[in-house]
Backbone bond lengths (Angstrom), bond angles and torsions (degrees), N, CA, C in turn:
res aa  C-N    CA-C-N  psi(-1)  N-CA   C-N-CA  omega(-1)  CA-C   N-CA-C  phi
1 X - - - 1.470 - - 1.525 110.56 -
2 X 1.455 107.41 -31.67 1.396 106.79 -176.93 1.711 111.70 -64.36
3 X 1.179 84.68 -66.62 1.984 109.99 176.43 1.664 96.00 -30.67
4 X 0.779 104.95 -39.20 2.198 106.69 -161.13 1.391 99.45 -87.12
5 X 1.386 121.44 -69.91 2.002 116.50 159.70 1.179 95.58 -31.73
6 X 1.426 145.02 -77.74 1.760 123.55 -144.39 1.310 108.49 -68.97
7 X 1.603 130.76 -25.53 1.374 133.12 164.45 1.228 123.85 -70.20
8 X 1.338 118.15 -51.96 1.877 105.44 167.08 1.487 116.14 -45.55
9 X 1.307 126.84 -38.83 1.291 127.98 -136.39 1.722 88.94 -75.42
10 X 1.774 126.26 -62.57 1.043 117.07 162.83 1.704 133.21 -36.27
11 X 1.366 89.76 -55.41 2.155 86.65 168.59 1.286 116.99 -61.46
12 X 1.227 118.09 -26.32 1.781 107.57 -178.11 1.435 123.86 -82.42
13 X 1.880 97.38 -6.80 1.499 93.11 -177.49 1.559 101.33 -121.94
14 X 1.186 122.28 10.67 1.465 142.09 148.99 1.194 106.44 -68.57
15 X 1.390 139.44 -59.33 0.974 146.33 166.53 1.519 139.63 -35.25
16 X 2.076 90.71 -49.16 1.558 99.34 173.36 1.396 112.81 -75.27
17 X 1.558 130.89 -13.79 0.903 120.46 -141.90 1.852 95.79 -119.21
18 X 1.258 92.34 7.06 2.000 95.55 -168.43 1.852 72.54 -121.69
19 X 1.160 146.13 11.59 1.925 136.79 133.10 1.219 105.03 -70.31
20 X 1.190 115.33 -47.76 1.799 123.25 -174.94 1.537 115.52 -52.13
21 X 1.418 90.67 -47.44 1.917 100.57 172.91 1.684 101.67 -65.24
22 X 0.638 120.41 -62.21 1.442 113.14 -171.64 1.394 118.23 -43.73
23 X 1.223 124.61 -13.53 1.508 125.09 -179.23 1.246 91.31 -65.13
24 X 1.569 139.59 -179.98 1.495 173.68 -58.91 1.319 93.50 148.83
25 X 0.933 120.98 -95.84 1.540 159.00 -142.83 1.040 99.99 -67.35
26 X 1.763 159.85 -31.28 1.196 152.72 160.56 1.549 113.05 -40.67
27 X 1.777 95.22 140.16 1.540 109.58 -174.53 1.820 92.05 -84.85
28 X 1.621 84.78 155.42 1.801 99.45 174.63 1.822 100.36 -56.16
29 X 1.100 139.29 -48.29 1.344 124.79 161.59 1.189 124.84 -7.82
30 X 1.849 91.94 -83.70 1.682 127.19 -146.31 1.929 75.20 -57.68
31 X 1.225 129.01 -54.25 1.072 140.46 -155.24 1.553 115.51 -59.17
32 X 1.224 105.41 -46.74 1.923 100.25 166.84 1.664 104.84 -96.80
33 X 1.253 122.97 19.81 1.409 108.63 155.58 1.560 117.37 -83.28
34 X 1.303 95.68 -47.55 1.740 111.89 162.30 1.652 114.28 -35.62
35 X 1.687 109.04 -71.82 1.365 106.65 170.32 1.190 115.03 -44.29
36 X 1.348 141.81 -44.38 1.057 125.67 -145.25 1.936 98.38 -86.79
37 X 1.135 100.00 -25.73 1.852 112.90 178.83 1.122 99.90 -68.01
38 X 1.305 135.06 -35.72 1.550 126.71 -174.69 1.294 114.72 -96.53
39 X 1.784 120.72 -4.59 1.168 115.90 169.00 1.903 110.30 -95.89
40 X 1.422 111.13 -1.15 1.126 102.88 169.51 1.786 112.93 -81.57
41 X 1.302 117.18 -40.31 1.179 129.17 -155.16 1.837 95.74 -81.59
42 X 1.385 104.32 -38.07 2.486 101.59 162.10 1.666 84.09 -44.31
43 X 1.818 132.30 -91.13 0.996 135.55 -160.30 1.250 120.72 -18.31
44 X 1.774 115.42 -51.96 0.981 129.43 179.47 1.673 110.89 -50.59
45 X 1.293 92.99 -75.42 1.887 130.31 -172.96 1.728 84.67 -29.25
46 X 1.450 131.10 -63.56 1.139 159.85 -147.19 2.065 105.35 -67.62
47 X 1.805 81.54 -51.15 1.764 78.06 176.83 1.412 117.72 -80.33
48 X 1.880 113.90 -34.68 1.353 103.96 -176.09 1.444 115.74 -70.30
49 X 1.204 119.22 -7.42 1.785 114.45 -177.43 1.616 89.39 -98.31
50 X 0.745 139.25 -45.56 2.072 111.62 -178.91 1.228 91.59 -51.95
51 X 2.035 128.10 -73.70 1.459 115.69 177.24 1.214 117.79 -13.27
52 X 1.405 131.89 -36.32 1.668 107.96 -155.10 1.478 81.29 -102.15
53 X 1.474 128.50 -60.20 1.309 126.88 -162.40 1.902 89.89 -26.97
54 X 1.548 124.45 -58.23 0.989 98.52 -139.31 1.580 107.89 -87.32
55 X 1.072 118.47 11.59 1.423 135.60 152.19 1.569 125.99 -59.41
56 X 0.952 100.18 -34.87 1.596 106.45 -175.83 1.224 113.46 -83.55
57 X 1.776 107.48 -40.81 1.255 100.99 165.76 1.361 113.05 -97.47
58 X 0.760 145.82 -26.78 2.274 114.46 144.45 1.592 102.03 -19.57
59 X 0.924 113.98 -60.86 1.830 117.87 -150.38 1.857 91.23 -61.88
60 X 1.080 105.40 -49.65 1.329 118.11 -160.36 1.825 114.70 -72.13
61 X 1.685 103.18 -14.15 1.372 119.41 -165.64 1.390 126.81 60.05
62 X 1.440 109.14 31.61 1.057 119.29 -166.77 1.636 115.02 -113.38
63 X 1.113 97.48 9.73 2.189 100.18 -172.56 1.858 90.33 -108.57
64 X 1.097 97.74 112.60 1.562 125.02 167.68 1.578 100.37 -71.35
65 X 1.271 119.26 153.97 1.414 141.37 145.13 1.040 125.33 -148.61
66 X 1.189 119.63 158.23 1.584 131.77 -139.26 1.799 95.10 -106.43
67 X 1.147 107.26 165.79 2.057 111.28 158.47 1.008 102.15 -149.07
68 X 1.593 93.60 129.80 1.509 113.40 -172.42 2.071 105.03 -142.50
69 X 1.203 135.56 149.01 1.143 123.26 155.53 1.841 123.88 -40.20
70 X 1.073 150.42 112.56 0.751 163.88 -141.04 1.773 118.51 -140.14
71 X 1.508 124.09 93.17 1.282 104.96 175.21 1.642 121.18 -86.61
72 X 1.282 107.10 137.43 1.440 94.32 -165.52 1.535 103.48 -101.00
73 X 1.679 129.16 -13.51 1.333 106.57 137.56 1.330 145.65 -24.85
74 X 1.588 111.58 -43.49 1.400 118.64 -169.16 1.687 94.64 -88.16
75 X 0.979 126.45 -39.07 1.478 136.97 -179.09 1.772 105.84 -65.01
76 X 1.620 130.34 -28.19 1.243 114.87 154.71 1.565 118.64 -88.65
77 X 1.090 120.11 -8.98 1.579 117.50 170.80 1.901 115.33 -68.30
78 X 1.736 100.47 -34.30 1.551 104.87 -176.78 1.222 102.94 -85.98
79 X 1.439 125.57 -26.03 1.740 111.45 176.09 1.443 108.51 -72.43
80 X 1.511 132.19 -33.12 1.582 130.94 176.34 1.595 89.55 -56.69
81 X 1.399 132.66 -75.05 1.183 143.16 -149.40 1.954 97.18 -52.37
82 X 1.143 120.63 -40.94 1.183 122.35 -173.88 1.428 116.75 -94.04
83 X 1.278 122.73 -21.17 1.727 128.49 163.98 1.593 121.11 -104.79
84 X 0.975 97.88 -2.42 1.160 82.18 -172.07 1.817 119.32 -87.15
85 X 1.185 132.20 -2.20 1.433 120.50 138.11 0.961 120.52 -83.07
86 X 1.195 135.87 20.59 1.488 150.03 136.06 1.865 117.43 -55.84
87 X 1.531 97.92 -58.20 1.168 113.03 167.54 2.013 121.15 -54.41
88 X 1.652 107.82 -48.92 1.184 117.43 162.39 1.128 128.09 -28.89
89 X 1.420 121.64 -70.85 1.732 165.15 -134.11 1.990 72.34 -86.72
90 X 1.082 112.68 -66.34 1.467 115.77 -152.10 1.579 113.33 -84.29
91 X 1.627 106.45 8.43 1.495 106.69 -179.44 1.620 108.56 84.96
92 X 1.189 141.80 -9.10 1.374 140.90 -162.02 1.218 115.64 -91.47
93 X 1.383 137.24 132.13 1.424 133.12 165.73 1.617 107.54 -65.53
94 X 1.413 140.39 168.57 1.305 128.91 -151.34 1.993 88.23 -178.70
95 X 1.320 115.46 77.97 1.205 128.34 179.70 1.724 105.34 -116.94
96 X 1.687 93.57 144.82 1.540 111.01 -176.53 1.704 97.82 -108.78
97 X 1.681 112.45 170.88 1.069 145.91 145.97 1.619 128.60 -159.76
98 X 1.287 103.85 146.89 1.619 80.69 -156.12 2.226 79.22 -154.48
99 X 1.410 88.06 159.79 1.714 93.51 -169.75 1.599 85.92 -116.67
100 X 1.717 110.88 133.11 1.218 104.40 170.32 1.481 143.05 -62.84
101 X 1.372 94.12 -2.85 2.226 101.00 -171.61 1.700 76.88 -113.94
102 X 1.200 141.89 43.74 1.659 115.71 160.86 1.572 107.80 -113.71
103 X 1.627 86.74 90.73 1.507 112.01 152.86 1.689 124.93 -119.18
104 X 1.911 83.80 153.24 1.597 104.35 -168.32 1.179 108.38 -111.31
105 X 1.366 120.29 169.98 1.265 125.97 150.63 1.312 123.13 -119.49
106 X 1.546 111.29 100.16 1.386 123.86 -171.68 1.704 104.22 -144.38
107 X 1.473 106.88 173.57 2.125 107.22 154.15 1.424 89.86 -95.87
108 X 2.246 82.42 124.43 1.550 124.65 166.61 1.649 97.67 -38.89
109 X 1.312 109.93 -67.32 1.596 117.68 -156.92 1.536 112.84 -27.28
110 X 2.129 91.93 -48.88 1.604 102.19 -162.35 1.257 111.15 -92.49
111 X 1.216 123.26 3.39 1.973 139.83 179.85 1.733 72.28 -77.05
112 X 1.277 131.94 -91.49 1.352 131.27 -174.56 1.221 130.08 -12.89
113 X 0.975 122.03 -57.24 1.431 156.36 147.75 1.130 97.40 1.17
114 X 1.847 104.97 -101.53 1.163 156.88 -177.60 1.946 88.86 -35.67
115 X 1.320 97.38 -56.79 1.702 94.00 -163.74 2.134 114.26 -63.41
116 X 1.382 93.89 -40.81 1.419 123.41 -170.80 2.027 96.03 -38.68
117 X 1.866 96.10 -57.55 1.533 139.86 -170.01 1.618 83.80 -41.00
118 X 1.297 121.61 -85.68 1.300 149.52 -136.34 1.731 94.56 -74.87
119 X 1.228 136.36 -42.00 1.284 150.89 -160.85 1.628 92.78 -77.58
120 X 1.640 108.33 -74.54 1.415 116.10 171.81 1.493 107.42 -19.67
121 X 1.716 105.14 -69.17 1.673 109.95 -148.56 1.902 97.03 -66.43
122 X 1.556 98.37 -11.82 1.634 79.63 179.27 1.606 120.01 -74.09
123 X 2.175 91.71 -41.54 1.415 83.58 166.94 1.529 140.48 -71.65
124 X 1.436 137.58 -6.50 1.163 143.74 162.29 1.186 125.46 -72.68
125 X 1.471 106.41 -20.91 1.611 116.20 178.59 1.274 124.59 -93.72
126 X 1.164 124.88 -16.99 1.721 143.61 169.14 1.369 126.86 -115.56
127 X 1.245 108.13 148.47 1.289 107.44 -169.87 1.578 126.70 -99.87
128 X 1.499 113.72 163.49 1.452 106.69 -166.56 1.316 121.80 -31.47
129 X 1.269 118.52 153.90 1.752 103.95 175.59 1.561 104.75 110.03
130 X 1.452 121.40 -48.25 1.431 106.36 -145.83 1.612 103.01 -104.05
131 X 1.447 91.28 164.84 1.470 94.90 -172.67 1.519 125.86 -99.36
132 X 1.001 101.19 151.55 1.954 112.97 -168.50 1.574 126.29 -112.42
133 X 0.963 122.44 47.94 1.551 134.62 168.84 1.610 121.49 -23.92
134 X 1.375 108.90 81.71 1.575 91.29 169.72 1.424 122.95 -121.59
135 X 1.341 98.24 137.68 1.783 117.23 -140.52 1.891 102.67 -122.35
136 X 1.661 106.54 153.27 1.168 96.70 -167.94 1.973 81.79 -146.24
137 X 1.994 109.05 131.16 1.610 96.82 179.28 1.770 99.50 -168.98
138 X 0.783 86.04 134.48 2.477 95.27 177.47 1.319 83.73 -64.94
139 X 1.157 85.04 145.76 1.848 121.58 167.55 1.397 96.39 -132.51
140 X 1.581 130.44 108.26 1.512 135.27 -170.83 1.384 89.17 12.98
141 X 1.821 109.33 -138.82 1.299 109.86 -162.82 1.338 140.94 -57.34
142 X 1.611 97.55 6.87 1.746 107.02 -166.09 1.619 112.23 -118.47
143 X 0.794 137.12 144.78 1.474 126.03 171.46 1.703 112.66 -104.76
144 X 1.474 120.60 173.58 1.333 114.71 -179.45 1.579 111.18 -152.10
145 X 0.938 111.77 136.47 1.618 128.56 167.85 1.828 106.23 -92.34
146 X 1.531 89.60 123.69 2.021 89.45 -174.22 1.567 98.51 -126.91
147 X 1.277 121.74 135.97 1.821 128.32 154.54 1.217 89.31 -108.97
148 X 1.536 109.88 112.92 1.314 108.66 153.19 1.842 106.90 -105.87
149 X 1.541 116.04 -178.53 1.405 107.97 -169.89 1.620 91.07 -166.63
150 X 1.396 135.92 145.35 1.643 144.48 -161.74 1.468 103.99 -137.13
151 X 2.226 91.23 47.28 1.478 103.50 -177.21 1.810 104.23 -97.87
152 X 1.008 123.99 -157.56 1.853 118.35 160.73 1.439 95.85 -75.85
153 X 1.746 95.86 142.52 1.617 99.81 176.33 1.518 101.01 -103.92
154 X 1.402 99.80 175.29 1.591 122.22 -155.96 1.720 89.32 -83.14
155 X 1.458 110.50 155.22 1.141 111.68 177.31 1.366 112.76 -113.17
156 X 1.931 110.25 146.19 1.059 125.41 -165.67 1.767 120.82 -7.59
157 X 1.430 96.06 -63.32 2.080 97.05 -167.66 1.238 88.99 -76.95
158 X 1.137 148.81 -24.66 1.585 119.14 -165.88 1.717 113.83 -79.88
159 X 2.033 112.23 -23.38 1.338 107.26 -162.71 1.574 122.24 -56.16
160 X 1.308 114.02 -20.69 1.805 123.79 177.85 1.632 97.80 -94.63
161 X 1.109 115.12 -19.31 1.562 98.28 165.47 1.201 150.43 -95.72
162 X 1.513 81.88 8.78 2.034 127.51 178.38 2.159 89.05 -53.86
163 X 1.009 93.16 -42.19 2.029 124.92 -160.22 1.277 101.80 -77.61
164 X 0.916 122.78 -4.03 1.845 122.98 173.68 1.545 110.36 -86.19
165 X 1.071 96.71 156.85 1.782 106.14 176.64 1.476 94.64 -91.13
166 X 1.576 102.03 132.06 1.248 106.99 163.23 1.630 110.34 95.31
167 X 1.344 115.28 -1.14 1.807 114.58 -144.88 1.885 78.82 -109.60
168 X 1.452 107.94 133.84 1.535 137.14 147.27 1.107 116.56 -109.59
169 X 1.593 102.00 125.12 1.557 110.72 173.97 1.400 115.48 -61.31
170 X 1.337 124.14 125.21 1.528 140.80 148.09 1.325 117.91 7.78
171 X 1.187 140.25 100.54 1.316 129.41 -164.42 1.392 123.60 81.92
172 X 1.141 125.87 -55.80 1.897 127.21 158.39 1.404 100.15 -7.98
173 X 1.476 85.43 151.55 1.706 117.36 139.12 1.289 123.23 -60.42
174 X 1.551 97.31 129.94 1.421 107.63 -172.65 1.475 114.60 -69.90
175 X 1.537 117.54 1.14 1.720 126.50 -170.47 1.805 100.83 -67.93
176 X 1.153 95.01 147.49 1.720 103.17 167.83 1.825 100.63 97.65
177 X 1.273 116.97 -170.67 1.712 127.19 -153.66 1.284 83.27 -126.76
178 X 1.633 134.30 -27.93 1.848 114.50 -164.07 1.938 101.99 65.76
179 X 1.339 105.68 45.77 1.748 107.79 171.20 1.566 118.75 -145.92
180 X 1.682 111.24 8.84 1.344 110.31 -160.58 1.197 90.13 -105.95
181 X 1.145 148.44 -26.74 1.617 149.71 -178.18 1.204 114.95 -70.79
182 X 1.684 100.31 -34.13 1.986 108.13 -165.85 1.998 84.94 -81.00
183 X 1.451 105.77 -51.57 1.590 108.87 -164.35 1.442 94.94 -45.36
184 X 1.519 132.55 -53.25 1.651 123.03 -144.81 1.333 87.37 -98.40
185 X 1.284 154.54 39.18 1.305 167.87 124.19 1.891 107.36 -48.12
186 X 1.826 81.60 -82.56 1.199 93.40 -174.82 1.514 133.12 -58.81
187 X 1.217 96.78 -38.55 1.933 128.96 160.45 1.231 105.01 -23.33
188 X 1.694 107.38 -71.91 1.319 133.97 -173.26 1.584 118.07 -48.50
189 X 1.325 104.32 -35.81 1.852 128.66 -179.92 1.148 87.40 -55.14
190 X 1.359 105.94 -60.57 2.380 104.10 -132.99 1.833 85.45 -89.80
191 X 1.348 132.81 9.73 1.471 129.24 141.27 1.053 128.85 -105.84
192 X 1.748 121.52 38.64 1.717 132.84 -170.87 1.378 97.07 33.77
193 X 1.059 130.41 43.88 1.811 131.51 158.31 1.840 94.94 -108.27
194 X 1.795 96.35 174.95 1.002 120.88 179.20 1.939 108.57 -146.59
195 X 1.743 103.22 157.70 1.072 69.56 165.08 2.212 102.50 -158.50
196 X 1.447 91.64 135.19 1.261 112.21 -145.83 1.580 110.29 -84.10
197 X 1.587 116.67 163.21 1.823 97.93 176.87 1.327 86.53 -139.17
198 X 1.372 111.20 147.81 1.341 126.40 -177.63 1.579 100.13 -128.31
199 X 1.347 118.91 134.26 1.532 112.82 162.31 1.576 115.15 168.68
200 X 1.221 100.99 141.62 1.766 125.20 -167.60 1.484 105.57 -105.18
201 X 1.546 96.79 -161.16 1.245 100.25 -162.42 1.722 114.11 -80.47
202 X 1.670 107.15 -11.57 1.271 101.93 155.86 1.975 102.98 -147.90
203 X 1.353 85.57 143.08 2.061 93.45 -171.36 1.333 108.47 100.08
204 X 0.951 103.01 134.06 2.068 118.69 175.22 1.665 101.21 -114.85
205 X 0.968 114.30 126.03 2.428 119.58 167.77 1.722 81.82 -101.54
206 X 1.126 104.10 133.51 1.552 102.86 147.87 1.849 103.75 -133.36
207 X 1.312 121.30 151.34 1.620 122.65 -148.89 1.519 107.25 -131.06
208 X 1.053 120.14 106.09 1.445 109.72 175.59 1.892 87.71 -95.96
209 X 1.444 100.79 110.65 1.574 103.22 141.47 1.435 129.84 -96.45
210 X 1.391 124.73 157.63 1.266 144.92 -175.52 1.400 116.15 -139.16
211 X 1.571 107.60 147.53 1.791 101.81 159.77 1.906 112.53 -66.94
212 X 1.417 81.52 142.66 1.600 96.22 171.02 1.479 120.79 -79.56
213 X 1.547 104.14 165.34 1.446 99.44 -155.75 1.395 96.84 -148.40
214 X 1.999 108.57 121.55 1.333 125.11 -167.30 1.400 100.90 -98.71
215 X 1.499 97.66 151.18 1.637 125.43 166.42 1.688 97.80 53.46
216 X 1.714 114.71 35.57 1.542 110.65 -178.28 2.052 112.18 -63.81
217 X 1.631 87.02 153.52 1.524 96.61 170.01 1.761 110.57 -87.76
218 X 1.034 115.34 152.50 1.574 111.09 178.28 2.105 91.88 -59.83
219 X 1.304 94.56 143.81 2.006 115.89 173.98 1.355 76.79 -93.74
220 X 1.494 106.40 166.15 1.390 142.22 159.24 1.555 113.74 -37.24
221 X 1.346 110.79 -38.93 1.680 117.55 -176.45 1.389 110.09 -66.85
222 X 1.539 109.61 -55.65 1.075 113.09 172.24 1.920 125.39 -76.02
223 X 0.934 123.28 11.12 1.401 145.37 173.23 1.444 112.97 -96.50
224 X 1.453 110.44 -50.33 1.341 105.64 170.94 1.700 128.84 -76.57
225 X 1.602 107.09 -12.29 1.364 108.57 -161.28 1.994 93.92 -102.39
226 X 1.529 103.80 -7.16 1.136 115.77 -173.95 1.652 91.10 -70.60
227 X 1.583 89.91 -64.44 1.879 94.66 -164.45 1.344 126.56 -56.53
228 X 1.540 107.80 -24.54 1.510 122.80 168.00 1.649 110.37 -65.67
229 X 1.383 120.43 -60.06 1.417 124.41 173.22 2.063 113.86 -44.60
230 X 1.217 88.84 -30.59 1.742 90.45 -172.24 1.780 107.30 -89.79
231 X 1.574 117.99 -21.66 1.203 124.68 -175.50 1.870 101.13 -86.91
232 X 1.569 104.36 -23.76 1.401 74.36 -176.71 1.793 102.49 -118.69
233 X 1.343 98.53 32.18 1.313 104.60 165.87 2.258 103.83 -90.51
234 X 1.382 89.64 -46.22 1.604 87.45 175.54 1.583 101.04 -78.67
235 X 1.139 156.32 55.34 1.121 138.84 -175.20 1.772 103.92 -141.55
């Protein structure tokens, strides 16, 4: 029932709004404000169906992941690089730290994932102004990916219910599906990771840990953010 409400809700207002186009009489404005509402709600339409695909196959035991060395430095430098006019747009400060030996052994793709998930839920969940820390550091044998944020923290009964499918915190914004917390949960499992929420009466940590990963080769993440850093160092 849930899955089917979060899908109409985009088609019906895709819908109302491609009658609206059809009028005559709309100003060139009124007219790409519309587009631009119906190109958020494809975006939308777009993220909650991979979300579910990748639900089904969790459910189904069917979503493979890979292990590979993994730097998760380079993996918080590409989520700033990729959210962070995200962060702008929404009023949010959007700051990194990252330890140079924190590598994992996990699939890059779904460290991303997992990170993309956690970054988002900070920005939808706090309000303009606050700040967003995302941090990358070994813990002995384990390494960890952290968004922390020095927004209001979640209160006691809701923090395990952050982890439900479908679940919006109390007061929140109604933005997002309520599936990216439960997904990078499970994610986190099928790579002997976990992933943890910390938070008081002001600031939320949420923690993707992982096993650590010796004598690693640079992954693709860190290969590409290498070659970019070195191209626009000669540039």
């Amino acid at each position: 029932a849930n899955a089917s409400h979060e899908l109409r809700t985009p088609l019906f207002s895709i819908g109302g709004f491609v009658e609206l186009l059809a009028e005559e009489d709309l100003d060139e404005e009124t007219r790409r404000e519309f587009l631009s509402t119906m190109r958020s709600q494809v975006e939308r339409l777009t993220k909650l169906s991979t979300d579910l695909l990748d639900l089904s196959r969790l459910d189904a035991g069917q979503l493979r992941v890979e292990r590979e060395p993994v730097d998760l430095s380079a993996v918080v430098r590409t989520l700033a690089r990729e959210l962070e006019h995200v962060a702008v747009a929404s009023g949010h400060v959007l700051d990194t730290e990252a330890d140079g030996d924190a590598w994992c052994s996990a699939d890059e793709e779904r460290v991303l994932q997992i990170g993309r998930a956690l970054v988002v839920n900070g920005l939808v969940h706090t309000p303009a102004g606050t700040r967003i820390v995302v941090r990358a550091r070994e813990r002995g044998s384990r390494a960890e990916l952290q968004v922390a944020d020095d927004g209001p923290g979640i209160p006691d009964r809701q923090r395990e219910a952050v982890f439900e499918r479908f679940y919006r915190v109390e007061g929140g914004k109604a933005s997002g599906s309520g599936l990216g917390l439960a997904i990078a949960r499970e994610l986190a499992r099928l790579m002997d990771g976990a992933v943890r929420l910390e938070s008081g009466r002001a600031g939320t940590v949420v923690t993707l840990d992982l096993p650590g990963a010796e004598n690693a080769e640079p992954s693709p993440v860190a290969a590409r953010a290498f070659s970019r850093e070195n191209d626009s160092d000669g540039g």
